[in-house]
C-alpha positions in Angstrom: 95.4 82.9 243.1 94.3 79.3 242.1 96.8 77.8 239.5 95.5 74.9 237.1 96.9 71.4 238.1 97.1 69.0 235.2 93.7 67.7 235.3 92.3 71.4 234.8 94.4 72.0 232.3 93.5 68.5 230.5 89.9 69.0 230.8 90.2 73.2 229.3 92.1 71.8 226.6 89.7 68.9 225.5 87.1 71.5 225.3 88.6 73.5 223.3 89.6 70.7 220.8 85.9 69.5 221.4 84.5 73.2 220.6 86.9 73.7 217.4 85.4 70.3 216.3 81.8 71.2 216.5 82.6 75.0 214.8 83.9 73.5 211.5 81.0 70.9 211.5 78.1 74.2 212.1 80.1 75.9 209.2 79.7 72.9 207.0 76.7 72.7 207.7 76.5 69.6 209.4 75.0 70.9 212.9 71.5 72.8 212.6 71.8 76.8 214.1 69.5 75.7 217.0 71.3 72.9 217.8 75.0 74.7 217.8 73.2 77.5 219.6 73.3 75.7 222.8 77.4 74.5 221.9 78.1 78.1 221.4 76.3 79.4 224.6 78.0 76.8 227.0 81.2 78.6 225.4 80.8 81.9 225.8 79.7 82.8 222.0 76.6 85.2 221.8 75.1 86.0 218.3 74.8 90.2 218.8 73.5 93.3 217.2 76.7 93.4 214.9 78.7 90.7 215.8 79.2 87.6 217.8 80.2 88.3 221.3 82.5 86.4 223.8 82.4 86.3 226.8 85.9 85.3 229.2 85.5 83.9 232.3 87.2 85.5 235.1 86.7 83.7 238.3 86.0 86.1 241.0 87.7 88.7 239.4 91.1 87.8 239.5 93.7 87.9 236.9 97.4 87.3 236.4 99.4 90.2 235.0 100.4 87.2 232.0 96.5 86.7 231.7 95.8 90.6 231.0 98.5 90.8 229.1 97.5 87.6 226.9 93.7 89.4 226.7 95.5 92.1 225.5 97.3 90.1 222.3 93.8 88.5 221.4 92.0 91.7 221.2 94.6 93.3 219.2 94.9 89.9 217.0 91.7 88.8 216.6 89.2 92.2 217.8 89.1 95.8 217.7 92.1 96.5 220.3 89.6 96.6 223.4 87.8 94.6 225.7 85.2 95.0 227.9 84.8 94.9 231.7 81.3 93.5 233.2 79.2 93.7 236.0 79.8 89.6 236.8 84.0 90.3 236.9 83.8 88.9 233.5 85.8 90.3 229.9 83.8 90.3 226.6 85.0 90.7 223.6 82.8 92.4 221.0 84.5 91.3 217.3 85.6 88.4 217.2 85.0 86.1 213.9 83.0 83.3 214.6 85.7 80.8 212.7 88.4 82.2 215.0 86.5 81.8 218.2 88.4 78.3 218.9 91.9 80.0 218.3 90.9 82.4 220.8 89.9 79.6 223.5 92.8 77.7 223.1 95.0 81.2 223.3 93.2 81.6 226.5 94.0 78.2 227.8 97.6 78.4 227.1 97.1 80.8 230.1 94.8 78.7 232.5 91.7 80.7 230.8 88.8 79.7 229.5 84.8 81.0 228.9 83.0 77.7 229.9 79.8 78.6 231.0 79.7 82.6 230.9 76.4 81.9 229.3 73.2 79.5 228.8 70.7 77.7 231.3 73.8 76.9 233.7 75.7 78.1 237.1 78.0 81.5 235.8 80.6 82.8 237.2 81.1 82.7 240.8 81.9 86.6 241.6 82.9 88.4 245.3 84.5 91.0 246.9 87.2 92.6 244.7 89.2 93.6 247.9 89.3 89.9 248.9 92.1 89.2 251.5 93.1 92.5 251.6 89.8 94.7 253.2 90.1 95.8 256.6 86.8 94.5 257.4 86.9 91.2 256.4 86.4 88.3 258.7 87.8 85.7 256.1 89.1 85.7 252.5 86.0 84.3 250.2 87.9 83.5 247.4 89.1 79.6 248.6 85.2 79.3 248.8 84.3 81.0 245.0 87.0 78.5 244.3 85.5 75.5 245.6 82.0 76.3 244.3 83.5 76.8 240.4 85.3 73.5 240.4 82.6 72.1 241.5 79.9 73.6 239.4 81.6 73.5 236.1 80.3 70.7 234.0 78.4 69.8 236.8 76.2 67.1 234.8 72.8 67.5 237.0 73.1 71.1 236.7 73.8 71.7 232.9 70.4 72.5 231.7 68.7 74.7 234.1 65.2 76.5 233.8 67.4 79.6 233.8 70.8 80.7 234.4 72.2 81.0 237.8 74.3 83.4 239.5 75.8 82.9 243.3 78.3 85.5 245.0 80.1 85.3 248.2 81.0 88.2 250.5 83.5 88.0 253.3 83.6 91.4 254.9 80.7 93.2 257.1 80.3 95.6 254.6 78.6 93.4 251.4 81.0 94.5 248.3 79.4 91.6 246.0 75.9 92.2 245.8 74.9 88.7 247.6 71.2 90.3 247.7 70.8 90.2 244.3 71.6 86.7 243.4 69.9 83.4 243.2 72.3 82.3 246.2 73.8 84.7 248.4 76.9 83.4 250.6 78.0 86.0 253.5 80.7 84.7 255.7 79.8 85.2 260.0 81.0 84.4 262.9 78.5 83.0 265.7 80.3 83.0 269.0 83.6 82.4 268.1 82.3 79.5 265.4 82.4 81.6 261.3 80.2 79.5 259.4 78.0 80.9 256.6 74.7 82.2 256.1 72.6 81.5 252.8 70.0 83.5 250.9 68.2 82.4 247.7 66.1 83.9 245.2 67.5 87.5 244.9 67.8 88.9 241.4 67.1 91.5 238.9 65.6 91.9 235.5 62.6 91.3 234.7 61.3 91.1 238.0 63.5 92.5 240.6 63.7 90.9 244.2 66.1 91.0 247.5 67.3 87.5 248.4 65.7 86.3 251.6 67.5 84.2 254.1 67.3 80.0 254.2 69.8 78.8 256.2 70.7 81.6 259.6 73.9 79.5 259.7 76.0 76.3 257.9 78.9 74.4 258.7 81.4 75.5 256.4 81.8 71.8 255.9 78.4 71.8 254.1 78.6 74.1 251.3 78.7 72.1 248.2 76.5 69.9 250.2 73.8 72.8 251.0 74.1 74.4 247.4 73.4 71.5 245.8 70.4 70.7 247.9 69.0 74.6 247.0 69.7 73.6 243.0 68.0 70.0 243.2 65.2 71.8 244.4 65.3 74.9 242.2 65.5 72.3 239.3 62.8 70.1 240.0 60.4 72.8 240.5 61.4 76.1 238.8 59.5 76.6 235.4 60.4 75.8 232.3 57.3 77.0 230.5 57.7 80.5 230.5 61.5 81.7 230.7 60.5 84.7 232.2 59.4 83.1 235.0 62.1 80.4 235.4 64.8 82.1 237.7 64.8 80.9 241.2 63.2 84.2 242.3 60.3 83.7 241.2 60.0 79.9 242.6 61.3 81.2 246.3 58.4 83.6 245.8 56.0 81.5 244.7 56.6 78.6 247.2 57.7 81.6 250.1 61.3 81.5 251.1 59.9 79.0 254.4 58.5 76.7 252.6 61.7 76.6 250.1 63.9 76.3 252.9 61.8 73.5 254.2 62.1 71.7 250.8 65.7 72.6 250.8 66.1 71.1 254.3 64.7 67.7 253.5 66.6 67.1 250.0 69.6 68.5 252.0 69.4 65.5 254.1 69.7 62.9 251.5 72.9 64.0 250.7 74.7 66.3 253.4 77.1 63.5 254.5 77.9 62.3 251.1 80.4 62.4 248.8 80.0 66.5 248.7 81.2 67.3 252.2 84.1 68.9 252.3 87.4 67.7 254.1 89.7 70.0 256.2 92.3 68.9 253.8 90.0 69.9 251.1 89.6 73.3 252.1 93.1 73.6 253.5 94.5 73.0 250.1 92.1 75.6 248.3 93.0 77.8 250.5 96.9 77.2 249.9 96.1 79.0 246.6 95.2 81.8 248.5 98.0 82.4 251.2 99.2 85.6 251.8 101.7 87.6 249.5 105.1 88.1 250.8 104.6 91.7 252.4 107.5 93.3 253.4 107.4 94.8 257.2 106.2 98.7 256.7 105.0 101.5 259.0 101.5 103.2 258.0 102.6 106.1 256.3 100.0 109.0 256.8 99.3 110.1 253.5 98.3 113.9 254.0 101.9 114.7 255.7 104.3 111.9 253.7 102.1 112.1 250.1 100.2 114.7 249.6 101.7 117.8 247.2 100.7 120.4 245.8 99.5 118.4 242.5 95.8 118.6 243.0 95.2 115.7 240.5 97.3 113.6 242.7 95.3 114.6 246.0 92.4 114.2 244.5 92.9 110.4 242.8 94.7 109.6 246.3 91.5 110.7 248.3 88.5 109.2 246.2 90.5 105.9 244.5 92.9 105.0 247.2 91.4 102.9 250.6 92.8 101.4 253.8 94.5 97.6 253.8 94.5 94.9 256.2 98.3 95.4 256.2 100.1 98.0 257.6 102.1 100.3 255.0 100.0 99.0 252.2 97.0 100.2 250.6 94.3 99.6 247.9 94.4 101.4 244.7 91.2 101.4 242.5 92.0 102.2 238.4 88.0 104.0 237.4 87.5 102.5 233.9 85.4 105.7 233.1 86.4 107.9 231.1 84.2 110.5 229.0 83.8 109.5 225.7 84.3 106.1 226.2 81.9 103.2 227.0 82.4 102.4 230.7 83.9 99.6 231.2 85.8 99.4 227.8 89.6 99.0 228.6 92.1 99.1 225.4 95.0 96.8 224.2 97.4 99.4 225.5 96.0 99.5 228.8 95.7 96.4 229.6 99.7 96.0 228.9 99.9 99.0 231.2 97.9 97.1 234.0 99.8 94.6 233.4 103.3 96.3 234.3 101.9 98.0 237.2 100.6 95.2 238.5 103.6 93.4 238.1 105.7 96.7 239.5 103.3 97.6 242.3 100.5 94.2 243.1 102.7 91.1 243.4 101.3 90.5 239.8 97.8 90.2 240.3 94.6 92.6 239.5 90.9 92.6 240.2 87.6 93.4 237.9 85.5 95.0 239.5 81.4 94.4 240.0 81.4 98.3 239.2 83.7 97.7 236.1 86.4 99.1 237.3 90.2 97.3 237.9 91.7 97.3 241.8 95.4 96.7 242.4 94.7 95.4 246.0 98.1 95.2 247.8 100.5 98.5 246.5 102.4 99.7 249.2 102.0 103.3 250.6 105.3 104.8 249.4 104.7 104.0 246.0 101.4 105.6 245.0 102.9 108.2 243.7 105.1 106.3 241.4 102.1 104.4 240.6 99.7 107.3 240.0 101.9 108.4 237.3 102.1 105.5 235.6 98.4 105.7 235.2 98.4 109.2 234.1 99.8 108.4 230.8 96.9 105.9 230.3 94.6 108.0 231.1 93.5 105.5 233.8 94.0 108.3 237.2 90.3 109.0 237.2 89.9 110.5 240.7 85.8 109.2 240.3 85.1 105.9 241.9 82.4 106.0 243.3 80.8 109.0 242.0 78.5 110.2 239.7 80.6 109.7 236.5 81.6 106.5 237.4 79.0 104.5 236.0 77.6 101.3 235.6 76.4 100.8 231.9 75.7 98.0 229.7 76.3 97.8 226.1 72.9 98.6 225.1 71.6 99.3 221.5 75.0 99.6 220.1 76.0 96.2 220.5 73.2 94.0 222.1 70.8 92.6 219.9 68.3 92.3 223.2 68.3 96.2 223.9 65.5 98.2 223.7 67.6 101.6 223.5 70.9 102.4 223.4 72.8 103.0 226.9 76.7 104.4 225.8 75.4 107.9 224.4 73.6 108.4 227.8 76.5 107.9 230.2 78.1 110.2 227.9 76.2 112.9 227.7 75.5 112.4 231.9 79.3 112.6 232.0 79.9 115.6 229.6 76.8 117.2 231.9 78.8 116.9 235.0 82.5 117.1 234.6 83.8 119.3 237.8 85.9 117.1 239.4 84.9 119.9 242.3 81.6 119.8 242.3 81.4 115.7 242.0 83.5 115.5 244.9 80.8 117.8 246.9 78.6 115.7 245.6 79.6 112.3 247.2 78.9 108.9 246.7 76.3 108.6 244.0 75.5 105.7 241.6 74.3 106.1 238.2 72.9 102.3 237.0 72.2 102.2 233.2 70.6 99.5 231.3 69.4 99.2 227.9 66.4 96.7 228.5 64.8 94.5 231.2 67.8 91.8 231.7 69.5 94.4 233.5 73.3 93.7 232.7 73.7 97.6 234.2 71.8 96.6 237.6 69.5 100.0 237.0 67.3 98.5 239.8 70.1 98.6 242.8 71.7 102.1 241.2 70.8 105.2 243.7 70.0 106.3 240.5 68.6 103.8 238.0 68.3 104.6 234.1 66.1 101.7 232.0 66.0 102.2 228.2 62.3 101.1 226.7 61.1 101.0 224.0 57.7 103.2 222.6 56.3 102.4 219.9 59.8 102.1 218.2 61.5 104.9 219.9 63.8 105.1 222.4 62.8 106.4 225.7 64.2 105.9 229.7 62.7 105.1 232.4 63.8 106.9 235.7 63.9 105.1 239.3 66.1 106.3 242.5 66.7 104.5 245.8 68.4 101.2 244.7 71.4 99.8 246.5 73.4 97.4 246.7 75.1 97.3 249.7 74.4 95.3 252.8 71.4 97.0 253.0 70.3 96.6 249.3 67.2 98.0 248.0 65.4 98.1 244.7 64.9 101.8 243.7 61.4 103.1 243.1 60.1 103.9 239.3 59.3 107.8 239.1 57.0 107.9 236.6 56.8 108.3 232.8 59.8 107.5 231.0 62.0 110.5 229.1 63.2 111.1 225.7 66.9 110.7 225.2 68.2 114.3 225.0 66.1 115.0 228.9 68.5 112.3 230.6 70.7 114.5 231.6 68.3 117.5 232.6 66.9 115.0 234.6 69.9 114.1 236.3 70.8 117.4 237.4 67.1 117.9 238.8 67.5 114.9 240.9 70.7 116.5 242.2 69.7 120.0 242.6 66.7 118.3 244.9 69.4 116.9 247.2 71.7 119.6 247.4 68.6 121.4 248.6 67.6 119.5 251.1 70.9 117.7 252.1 71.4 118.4 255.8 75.2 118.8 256.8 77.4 115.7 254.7 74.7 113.3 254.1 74.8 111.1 251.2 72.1 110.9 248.4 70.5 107.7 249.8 70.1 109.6 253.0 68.4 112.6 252.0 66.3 110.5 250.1 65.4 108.5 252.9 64.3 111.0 255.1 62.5 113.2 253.1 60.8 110.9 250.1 60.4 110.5 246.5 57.6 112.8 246.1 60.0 116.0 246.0 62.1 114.1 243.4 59.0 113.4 241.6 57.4 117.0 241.9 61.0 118.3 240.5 61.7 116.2 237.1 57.6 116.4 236.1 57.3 120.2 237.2 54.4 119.7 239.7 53.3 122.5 241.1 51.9 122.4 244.6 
């Protein structure tokens, strides 16, 4: 992973002296609210429901087993003893005082950690595939590229006051693991006769206004990216609105303008600059990518898991089917932790097992552990022989799971309880969804099946690409959800289809089960829910959950 050089860690620690400087001022009143609003939002500091919020960067996911374990001091320091794992790879914090918030930055950057720009009008976190350099399908690593877009997006001065935020992913693999659809810029990794170069997609999204990203560029020099990205942003901010802010992301320009004559746009400001100062050198790229060399992997034999692993501990079998997955690398695997368990929020991970995660990354990972866009944790080079070992580790932290993937492992926002945006709460639903289905059996039978649960329009639980989608709205000053199914993802991601009238909190999980009875009904030998649904509708689903009759 990419370790600070001086400069980085110079420019982290001048913020943070720069941020403590302007928090005394605001709390001697010497900045305005509104005008410390937009300090506080360029550092990660939301004003919640309860409390401020902070949110830590994590850049593409990756963490240090001395970064979790330093996450873990600060919540138990200056929080409630847990953090919380989101849908953009990030950590929040959901406590912390507001006079403490600069103790906590500069604890972070004694560890090459910061939360610049995990919030306001500016480029977030650059997020991908939390398998990165280790999937079997991957046709390069993305991460040296996530690592030359943050350096060269954070405190980008042309780009520090957007209409909107703005969100860009890049996938490596065939299969699309980081949502690229979904995002104002999309970056998937090809290979054209021999040549890998990238292909570019702009104005994907969700909230408010949900769209699929649609292709501007069939294929760039990898030379060009800064160069290329910078030409979609000049664009985006000379045009995107800043009247209305709910129609300021990028999505809705690419609309409006239609993603040719974008491109076009794109094309000529492009040319301007495309040779400049931007365009990256091989040396350039061969030194990001030095951060990102290979582990030391020793030389192992595939061990075939049914004969050498598999007991008679059902647990075991079952965490090592559903959480376990193939490596590039022969006698190594990937090992997913689900951060789901009932009763919990999902997502929410505690001192204790972070300082866990951190030993068994240490023991088992080379030292090194993922976040997940399904907030979940991947160790993502264990070798074979030790899963076992490393299974009961995660036993006594209650961290063996055997449900990624599946029903109960949901995606879920904060909600009510915490978010001062939310129009009903979200944590009580996945609960009482999980408490509804909690056969590790009949789950399993089930198969792959995403519940997506968000507590108002912004969608920070990506309801619109779940297979099952969940919105909490609000009527007249009651909670109620909204129901859609069909959203993916995936490369081929969809935005799932509204059924109808929203429900009262206590049908949820009724509702759930009707949706799945309908499938298992008309499921046709092991097909998964997307593929029932796609061959025989959403009327059925409809007919089931409002009782039509025929």
């Amino acid at each position: 992973m990419y370790r600070y050089d001086a400069h980085d860690q110079k420019l982290v620690d001048e913020r943070v002296a720069q941020y403590r400087e302007q928090t005394e001022r605001f709390l001697e009143g010497k900045i305005p609210a509104d005008e410390f609003q937009q300090l506080r939002l360029r550092n990660g500091l939301y004003v919640q429901r309860l409390a401020p919020m902070l949110r830590i960067a994590v850049p593409y996911g990756m963490l240090s087993s001395k970064q979790i374990r330093k996450v873990a001091h600060i919540t138990r320091y200056y929080d409630k003893g847990y953090g919380h794992l989101t849908t953009r790879q990030n950590i929040q914090l959901n406590w912390p005082l507001l006079k403490e918030v600069p103790d906590i930055l500069e604890e972070l950057a004694s560890v090459q950690m910061h939360a610049i720009q995990t919030s306001g009008s500016c480029i977030r976190n650059i997020t991908t595939d939390q398998y990165a350099g280790s999937a079997k399908d991957e046709i390069e690593d993305p991460r040296p590229w996530a690592e030359l877009l943050r350096q060269w997006s954070t405190f980008h001065p042309e780009f520090n006051w957007l209409p909107r935020k703005f969100k860009i992913a890049v996938s490596g693999s065939t299969e699309d693991r980081a949502a690229i659809q979904v995002h104002d810029i999309g970056i998937r990794i090809i290979e054209r006769n021999g040549v890998r170069g990238f292909q570019i997609l702009a104005g994907g999204g969700l909230g408010r206004t949900p769209v699929i990203g649609s292709l501007i560029k069939e294929f760039l020099d990898p030379k060009h990216l800064l160069t290329y990205t910078e030409a979609v942003l000049r664009v985006y901010n000379r045009y995107g609105r800043r009247d209305n802010k709910y129609k300021a992301r990028i999505k809705i320009l690419v609309r409006a303008m239609t993603p040719e004559v974008f491109s076009e746009k794109v094309e000529v400001e492009w040319a301007s600059i495309k040779n400049g100062p931007g365009t990256l050198t091989s040396e350039e790229i061969d030194r990001t990518k030095a951060s990102f060399a290979c582990p030391k992997y020793e030389v192992l034999r595939d061990i075939n898991l049914e004969e050498a692993l598999i007991t008679d501990n059902e647990a075991f079998r079952n965490w090592l089917k559903q959480n376990v997955l193939p490596h590039k690398i022969s006698g190594y695997a990937i090992v997913n932790l689900a951060i789901k368990a009932t009763g919990v929020a999902p997502g929410d991970i505690t001192d204790e097992q972070m300082e866990l995660i951190a030993d068994c990354a240490e023991t088992f990972s080379f030292g090194e552990l993922r976040i997940t866009h399904e907030q979940n944790i991947t160790l993502a080079d264990v070798r074979q022989k030790d899963l076992y070992t490393l299974w009961q580790r995660l036993v006594t932290a209650k961290l063996n799971s055997p449900n990624l993937g599946l029903l109960t492992d949901m995606i879920c926002c904060p909600g009510g309880d915490f978010c001062s945006l939310a129009n009903a709460k979200s944590i009580p639903v996945a609960e009482a969804i999980q408490r509804r289905f909690d056969q590790l059996d009949y789950l399993h039978d089930l198969g792959e099946l995403h519940i997506n649960i968000s507590g108002c329009m912004n969608a920070c639980g990506h309801h619109h690409v779940g297979n099952i989608g969940i919105l909490g709205v609000d009527k007249k000053g009651q909670e109620f959800y909204q129901v859609s199914i069909g959203g993916s993802a995936n490369s081929s991601a969809a935005i799932g289809k509204i059924l109808g009238p929203s429900f009262a909190r206590e049908e949820i999980p009724e509702v759930i089960e009707t949706i799945v009875q309908v499938y298992i009904a008309n499921r046709v030998s092991e097909e998964y829910f997307l593929d029932t649904l796609h061959r025989i509708g959403v009327q059925p689903f409809k007919d089931a959950v409002y009782r039509i009759d025929d």
